[in-house]
Kinemage of the C-alpha trace (Angstrom):
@kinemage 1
@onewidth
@group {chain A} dominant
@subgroup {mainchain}
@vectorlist {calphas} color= white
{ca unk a 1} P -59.717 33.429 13.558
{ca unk a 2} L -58.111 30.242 14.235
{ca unk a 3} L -55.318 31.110 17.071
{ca unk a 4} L -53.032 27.408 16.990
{ca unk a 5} L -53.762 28.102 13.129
{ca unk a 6} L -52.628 31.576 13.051
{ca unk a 7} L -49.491 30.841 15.179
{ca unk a 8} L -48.351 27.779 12.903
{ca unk a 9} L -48.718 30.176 9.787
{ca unk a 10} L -46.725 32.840 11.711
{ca unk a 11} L -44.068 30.639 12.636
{ca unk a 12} L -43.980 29.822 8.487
{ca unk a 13} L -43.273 33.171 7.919
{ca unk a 14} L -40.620 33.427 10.700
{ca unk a 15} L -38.718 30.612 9.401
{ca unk a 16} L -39.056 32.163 6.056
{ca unk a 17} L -37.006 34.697 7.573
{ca unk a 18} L -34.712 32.564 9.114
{ca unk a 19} L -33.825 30.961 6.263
{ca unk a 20} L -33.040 33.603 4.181
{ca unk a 21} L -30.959 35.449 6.418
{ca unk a 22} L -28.925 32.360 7.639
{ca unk a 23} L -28.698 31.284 3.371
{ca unk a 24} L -27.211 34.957 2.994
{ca unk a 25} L -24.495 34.950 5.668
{ca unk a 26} L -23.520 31.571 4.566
{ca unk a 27} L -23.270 31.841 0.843
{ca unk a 28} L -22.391 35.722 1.075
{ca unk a 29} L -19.269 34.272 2.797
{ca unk a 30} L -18.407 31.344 0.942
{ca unk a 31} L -18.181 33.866 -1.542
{ca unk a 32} L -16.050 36.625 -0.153
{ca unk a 33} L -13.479 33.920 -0.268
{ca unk a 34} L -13.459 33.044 -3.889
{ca unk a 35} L -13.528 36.739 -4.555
{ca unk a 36} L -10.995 37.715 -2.247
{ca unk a 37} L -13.513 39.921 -0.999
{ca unk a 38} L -13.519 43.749 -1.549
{ca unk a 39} L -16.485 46.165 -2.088
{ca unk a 40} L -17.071 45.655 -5.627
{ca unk a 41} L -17.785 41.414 -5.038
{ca unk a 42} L -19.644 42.480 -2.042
{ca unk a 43} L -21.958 44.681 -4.321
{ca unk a 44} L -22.139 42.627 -7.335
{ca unk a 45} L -23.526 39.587 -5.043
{ca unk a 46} L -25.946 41.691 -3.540
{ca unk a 47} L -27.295 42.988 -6.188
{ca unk a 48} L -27.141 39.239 -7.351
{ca unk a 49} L -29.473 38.152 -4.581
{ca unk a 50} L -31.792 41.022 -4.970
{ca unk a 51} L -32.380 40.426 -8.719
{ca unk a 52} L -33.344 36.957 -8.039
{ca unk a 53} L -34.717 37.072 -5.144
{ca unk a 54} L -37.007 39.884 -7.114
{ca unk a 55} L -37.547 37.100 -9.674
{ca unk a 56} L -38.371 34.874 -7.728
{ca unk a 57} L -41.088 36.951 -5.901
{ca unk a 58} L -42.502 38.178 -9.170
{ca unk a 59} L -42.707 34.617 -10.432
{ca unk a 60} L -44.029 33.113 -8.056
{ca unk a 61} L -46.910 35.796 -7.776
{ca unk a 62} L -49.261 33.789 -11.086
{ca unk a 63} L -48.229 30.529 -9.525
{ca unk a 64} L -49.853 31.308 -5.738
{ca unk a 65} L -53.265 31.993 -7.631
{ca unk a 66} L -53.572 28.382 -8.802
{ca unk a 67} L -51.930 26.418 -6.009
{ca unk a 68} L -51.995 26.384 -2.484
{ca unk a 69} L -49.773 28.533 -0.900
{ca unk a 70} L -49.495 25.545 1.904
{ca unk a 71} L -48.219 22.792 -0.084
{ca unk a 72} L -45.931 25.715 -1.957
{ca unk a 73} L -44.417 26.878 1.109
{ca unk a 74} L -43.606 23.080 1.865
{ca unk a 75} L -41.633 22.265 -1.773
{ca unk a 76} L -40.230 25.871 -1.635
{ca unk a 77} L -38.194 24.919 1.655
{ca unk a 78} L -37.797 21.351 0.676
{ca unk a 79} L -35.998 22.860 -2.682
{ca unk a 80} L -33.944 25.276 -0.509
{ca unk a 81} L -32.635 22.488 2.180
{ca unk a 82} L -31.640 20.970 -1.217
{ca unk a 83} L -30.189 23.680 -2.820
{ca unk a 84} L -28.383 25.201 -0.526
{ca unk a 85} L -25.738 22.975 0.708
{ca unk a 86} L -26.066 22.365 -3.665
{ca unk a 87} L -25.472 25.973 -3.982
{ca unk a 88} L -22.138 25.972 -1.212
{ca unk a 89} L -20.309 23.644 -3.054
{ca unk a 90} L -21.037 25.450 -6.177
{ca unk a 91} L -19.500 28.675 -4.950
{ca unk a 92} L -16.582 26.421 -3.845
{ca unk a 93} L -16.051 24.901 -7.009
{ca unk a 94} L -16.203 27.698 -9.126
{ca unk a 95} L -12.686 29.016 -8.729
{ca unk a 96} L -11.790 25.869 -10.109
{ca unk a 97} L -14.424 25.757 -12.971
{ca unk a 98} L -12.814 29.125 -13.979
{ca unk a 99} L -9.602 28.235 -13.648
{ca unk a 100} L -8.209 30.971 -11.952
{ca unk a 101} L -4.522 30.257 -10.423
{ca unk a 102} L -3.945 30.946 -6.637
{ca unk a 103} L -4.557 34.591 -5.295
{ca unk a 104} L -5.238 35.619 -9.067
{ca unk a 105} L -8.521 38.429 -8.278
{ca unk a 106} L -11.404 37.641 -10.368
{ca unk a 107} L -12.769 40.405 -12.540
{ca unk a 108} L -16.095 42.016 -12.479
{ca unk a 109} L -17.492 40.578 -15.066
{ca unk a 110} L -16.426 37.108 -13.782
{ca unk a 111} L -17.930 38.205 -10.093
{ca unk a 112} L -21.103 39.054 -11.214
{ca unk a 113} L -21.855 36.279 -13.659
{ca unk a 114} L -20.532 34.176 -10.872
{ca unk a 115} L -22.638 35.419 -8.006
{ca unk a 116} L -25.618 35.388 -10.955
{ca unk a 117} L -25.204 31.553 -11.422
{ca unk a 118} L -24.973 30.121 -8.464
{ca unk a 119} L -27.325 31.990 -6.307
{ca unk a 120} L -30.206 31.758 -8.737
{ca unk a 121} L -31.999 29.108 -7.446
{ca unk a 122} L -31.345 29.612 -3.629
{ca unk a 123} L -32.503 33.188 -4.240
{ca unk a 124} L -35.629 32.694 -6.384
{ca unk a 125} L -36.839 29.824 -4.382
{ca unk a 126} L -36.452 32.692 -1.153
{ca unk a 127} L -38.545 35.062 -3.373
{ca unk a 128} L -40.714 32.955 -3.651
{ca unk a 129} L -41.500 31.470 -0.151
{ca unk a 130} L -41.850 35.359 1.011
{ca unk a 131} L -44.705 35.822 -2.153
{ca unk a 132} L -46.244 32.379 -0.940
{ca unk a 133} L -45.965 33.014 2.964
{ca unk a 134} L -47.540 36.267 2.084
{ca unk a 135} L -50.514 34.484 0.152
{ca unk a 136} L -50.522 32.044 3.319
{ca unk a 137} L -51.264 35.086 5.724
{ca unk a 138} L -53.451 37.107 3.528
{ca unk a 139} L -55.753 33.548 3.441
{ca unk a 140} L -55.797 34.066 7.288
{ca unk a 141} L -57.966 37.560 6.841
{ca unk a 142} L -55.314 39.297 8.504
{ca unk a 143} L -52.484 42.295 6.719
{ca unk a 144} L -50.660 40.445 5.005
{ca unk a 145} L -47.838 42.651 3.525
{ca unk a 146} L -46.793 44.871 6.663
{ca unk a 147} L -47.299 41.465 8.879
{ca unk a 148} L -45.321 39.027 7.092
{ca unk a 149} L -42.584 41.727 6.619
{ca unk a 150} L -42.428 41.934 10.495
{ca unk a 151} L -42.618 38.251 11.232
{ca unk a 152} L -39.743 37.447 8.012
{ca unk a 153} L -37.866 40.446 9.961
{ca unk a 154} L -38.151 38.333 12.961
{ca unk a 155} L -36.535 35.513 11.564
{ca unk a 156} L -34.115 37.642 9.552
{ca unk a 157} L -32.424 38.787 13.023
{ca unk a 158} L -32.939 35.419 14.900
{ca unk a 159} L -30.953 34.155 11.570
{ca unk a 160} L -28.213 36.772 11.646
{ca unk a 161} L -27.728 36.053 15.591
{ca unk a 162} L -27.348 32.453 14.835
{ca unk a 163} L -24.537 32.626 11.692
{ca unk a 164} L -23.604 36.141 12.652
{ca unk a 165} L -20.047 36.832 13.437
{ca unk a 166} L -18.622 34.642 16.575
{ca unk a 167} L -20.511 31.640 16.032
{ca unk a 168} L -18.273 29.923 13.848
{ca unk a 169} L -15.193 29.073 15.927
């Protein structure tokens, strides 16, 4: 096995990681405040980001077959630098798009249709890069589903250290 080749493909799946977690904080947050924040918009955007981050996985699953997983990896982070700073002012435009008047709480309803509109694309293009860095690492001969989970893990905290809480003042 190629080591410089195995370490660049590792460091893929790290930033995968990275990524995601740092996409999550941020747009989790921008979020909270449109929401006012309280459990039930804190579970409705989850379970926002998991749906499309599922779609996005199971998606881009027929896709990997017929392209390589390289040059997938590459557009899948190109379209998430675009999308998410895309996907920010979204969030922070929709309180006006739904004309809410100031420190009116949005509904459920409005929450999770919300939270299922603008993270779509962030989220299925992070579904994605995991099923394609996964591909990537499985073309190295190696395990690919317990050792991308660990390396994306790596990333995940090295993410969360980075936006976690403190970092922002």
């Amino acid at each position: 096995m190629d080591v410089p080749g195995d370490l660049r493909v590792r460091a893929v799946v790290v930033l995968i990681g990275f990524t995601a977690a740092i996409a999550q904080i941020v747009l989790l947050r921008e979020m909270m405040v449109v929401f006012y924040g309280n459990e039930i918009s804190i579970g409705l955007m989850l379970a926002s980001w998991l749906f499309w981050t599922a779609v996005g996985s199971a998606g881009a699953g027929p896709l990997i077959r017929r392209v390589d997983p390289r040059r997938m990896v590459a557009a899948l982070e190109i379209a998430l630098a675009v999308a998410l700073p895309a996907t920010v002012l979204a969030v922070r435009a929709s309180r006006g798009v739904l004309a809410t008047v100031s420190g009116e709480s949005l509904g459920p309803g409005t929450m999770l249709l919300t939270s299922l509109v603008t993270l779509s694309v962030v989220c299925a293009a992070s579904g994605a890069l995991f099923a394609a860095g996964a591909k990537l690492y499985a073309e190295r001969g190696a395990d690919a589903t317990g050792t991308v989970y660990l390396y994306e893990a790596i990333g995940s905290a090295a993410g969360g250290v980075l936006a976690g809480p403190g970092w922002e003042r």
